[in-house]
N, C-alpha and C positions, 0 to 999 in steps of 0.2 A: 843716735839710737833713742829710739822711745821707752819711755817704761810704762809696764799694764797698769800703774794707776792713773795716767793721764790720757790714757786710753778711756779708761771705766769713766773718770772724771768726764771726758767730752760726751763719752755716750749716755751720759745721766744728762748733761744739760743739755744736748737734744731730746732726748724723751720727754723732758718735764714739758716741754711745749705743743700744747696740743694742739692738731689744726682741723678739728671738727666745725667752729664756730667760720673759723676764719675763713674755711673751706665755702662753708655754706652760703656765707655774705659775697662769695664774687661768683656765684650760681644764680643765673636768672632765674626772677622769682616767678617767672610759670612752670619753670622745669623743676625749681626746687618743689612747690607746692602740689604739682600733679604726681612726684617720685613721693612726696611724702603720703598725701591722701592714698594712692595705692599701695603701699606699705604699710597702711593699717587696715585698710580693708583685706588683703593678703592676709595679716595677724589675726585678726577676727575671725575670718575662715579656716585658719589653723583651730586658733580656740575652739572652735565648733567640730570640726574632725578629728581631732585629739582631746579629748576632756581631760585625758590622765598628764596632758602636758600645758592645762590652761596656766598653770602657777607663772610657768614660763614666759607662756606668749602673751601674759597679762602684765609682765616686765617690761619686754619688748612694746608693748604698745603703750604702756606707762612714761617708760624713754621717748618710745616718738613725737607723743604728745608733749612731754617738758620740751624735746627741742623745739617743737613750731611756738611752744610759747615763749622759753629763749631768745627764740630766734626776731621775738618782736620787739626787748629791748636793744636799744639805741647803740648802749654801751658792750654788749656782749662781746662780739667779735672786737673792738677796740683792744678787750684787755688779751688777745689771742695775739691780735696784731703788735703792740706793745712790746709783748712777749718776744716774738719773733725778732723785732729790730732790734731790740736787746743783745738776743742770742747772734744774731747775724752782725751787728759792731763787735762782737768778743770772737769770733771765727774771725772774723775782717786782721783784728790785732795780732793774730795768731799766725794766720799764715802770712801776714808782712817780715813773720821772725823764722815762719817753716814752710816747708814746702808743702806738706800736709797736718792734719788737724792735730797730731800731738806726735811732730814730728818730721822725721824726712822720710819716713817709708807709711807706705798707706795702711792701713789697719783699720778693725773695724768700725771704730768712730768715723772714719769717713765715709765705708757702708752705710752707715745709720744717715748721716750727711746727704749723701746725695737724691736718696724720697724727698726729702724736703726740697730740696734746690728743683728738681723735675715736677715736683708740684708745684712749685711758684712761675714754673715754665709753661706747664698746659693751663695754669690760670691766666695766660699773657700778664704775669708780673716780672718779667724776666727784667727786664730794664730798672722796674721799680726798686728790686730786689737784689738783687744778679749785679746788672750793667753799672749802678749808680758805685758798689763797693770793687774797688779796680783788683785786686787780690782776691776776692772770691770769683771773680769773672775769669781771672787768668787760671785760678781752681778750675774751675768748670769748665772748662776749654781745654785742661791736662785732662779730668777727669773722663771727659767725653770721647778720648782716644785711646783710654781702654779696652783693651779687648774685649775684658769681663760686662762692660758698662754696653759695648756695643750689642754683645749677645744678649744681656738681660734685660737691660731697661732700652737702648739706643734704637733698636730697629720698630719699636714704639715709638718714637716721636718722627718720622720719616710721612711727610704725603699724607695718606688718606687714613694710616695707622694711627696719627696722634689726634684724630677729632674721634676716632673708634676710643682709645685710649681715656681722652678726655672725657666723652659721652660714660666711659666704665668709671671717671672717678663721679662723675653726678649720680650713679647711680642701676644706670641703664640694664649694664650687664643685671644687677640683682634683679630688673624687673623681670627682663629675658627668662630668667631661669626661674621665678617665679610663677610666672606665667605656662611657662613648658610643664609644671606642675599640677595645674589644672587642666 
């Protein structure tokens, strides 16, 4: 049986790892560069139609701008990357002792879990990631015959759904709906 602080514990050391950099570095850089440019040109035309809301949208394009500039040292995504092989050897140790993340019954630490694991999937990191740690693979292989996993994230990665999916974590869908805005 598990107890909620090793629960809370796993679900803090996923959190703390952020995968915005890391995300971006395995995005080709035309697709990242042209989702970026038009997401502030988008912000800028907000600013201009909403005056009462520029404070806002002069955040948001304050953000967009430190990331492309981020995004041009060397080192940024390394210390995301870092981050992640860290976290993913201490899951690795964990479930050689449990079946799941703090424990033998699933809980929401392994909710939290497996975004991560389906993002290193639509990145084709799966092998780098996934395949290389033999206990998170055999994870991810229990977890993917979930019922819950099939209905919510599973029929997303199926055929023509997971370059749809994939194209929604670059960014695509935001443009879609931005676009249908004007």
């Amino acid at each position: 049986m598990c107890s909620s602080r090793e629960v809370i514990e796993w679900m803090q050391k996923i959190q703390e790892w952020k995968p915005k950099f890391f995300t971006l570095v395995h995005i080709p850089d035309k697709y990242r560069q042209y989702v970026s440019k038009f997401i502030r040109r988008v912000i800028i035309a907000r600013m201009a139609e909403s005056p009462d809301l520029a404070g806002a949208y002069h955040s948001k394009l304050r953000e967009a701008y430190e990331t492309d500039d981020k995004m041009k040292k060397p080192d940024i995504a390394s210390q995301d990357k870092e981050h992640l092989i860290r976290l993913l050897d201490d899951i690795e140790a964990q479930l050689n002792e449990t079946a799941f993340l703090a424990g033998e019954e699933f809980t929401m630490a392994d909710v939290m879990l497996i975004p991560v694991l389906a993002r290193l999937v639509l990145l084709n990191l799966e092998e780098e990631y996934i395949g290389s740690r033999p206990n998170i693979a055999e994870y991810w292989t229990l977890v993917q015959q979930r019922p819950s996993y099939k209905k919510v994230i599973g029929k997303y990665f199926n055929g023509w759904k997971k370059y749809m999916t994939l194209m929604k974590t670059w960014g695509f869908v935001r443009l879609r709906t931005l676009v249908k805005r004007f």
